[in-house]
Residue, then its C-alpha position, 0 to 999 in steps of 0.5 A: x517059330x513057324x509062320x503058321x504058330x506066328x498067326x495064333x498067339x496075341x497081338x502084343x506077342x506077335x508084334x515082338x516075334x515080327x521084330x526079332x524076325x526082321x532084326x534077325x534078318x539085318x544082322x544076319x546080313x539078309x537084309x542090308x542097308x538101304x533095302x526097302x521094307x514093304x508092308x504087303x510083302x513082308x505081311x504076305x511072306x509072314x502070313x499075317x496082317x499088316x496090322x500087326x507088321x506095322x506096329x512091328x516097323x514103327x517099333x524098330x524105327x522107334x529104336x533107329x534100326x529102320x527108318x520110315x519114309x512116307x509114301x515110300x514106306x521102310x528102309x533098313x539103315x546101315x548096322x554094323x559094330x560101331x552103330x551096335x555100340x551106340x545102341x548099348x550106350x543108349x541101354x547103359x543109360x536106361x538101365x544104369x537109371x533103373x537101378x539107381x531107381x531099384x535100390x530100396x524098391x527091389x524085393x529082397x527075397x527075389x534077388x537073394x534067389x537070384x543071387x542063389x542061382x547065380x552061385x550055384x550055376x557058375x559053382x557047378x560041375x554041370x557046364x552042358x547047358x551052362x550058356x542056355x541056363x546063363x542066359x535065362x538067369x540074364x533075363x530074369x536079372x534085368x528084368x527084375x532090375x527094370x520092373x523094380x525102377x517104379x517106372x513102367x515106361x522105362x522098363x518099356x524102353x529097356x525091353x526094347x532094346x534088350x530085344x535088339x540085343x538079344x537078337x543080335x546074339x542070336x543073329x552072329x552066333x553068340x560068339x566070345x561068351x562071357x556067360x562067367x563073366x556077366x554072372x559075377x558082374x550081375x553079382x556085383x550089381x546084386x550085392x550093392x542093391x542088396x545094402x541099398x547102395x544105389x550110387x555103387x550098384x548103377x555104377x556096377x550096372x554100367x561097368x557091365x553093359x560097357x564091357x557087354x558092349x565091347x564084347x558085342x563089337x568084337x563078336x559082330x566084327x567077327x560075324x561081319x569078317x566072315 
């Protein structure tokens, strides 16, 4: 997204760009640990506010990416594999809660398409845009899981730290897919939510971000090495 698009859309919208922007810029290595974030710089590179890019920082210290010093503004604090692991064992928690929550609460109907979907993809002959289409369906999966929880905080708190993950993969490359993998597991997941089984469906839940995790460092490494 341009810098120009950046200044048109809401507030709400523009602060979550901001912060992909800026972990984007840390896990690709532009920016590293210690580097200072200064809010006129960053509003003046961006062509926006420094309203909005305060919000933007306050929300990447919030998820311990950055830390905010007074009188000295932000600095980037140190991130490699071991800190990306801490991260999704924060987002196991969370999200293993959330569908604990979602059993019994979660619409049927929105996860048999779901499901549906999900067959029909990891089934098909069509593989060309099988990773865009797989991620989309990643999306729509944890997002229903989370909003589906009756607890807005808590989905609040899971979309920040998908956000962080997703940016990570962007940033490194979306190395060692697991697209196939990630269906079956969300299939897993589906099926328990499906029969009210709420303990085996946090159970799958957490199975799949451990091995997400794993396979995040391991891709991270990888990106780290090159």
């Amino acid at each position: 997204m341009s810098d120009r698009a950046l200044k048109t859309i809401p507030r709400s919208t523009l602060r979550g760009q901001l912060v992909s922007k800026v972990l984007n810029a840390i896990f690709s290595g532009e920016l590293k640990g210690g580097d200072r974030l200064i809010e006129e710089e960053l509003a003046m590179k961006l062509g926006v506010s420094r309203t909005p890019i305060r919000e933007a920082l306050g929300e990447l210290a919030a998820i311990g990416v950055i830390r905010l010093k007074p009188n000295h503004g932000a600095m980037v604090r140190p991130f490699g594999p071991e800190q990306l692991v801490e991260i999704y064992h924060v987002r196991r928690l969370l999200e293993v809660e959330a569908t604990r929550l979602a059993a019994g609460r979660v619409d049927p109907n929105a996860l048999k398409d779901i499901k549906k979907r999900a067959l029909e993809l990891i089934n098909g002959e069509k593989r060309e845009d099988f990773p865009e289409r797989a991620l989309a369906l990643d999306g729509e999966f944890h997002d229903l899981i989370s909003r589906s929880s009756g607890s807005e905080r808590l989905a609040e708190e899971i979309g920040k730290y998908r956000n962080l993950v997703s940016s990570v993969g962007n940033a490194v490359g979306n190395k060692l897919h697991a697209h196939d993998q990630n269906i079956q597991e969300h299939l897993k997941v589906i099926y328990n939510l499906l029969e009210k089984r709420g303990d085996e469906a946090a159970a799958a839940m957490g199975h799949h971000i451990d091995r997400g995790a794993d396979t995040a460092a391991k891709a991270m490494g990888l990106a780290y090495a090159r």
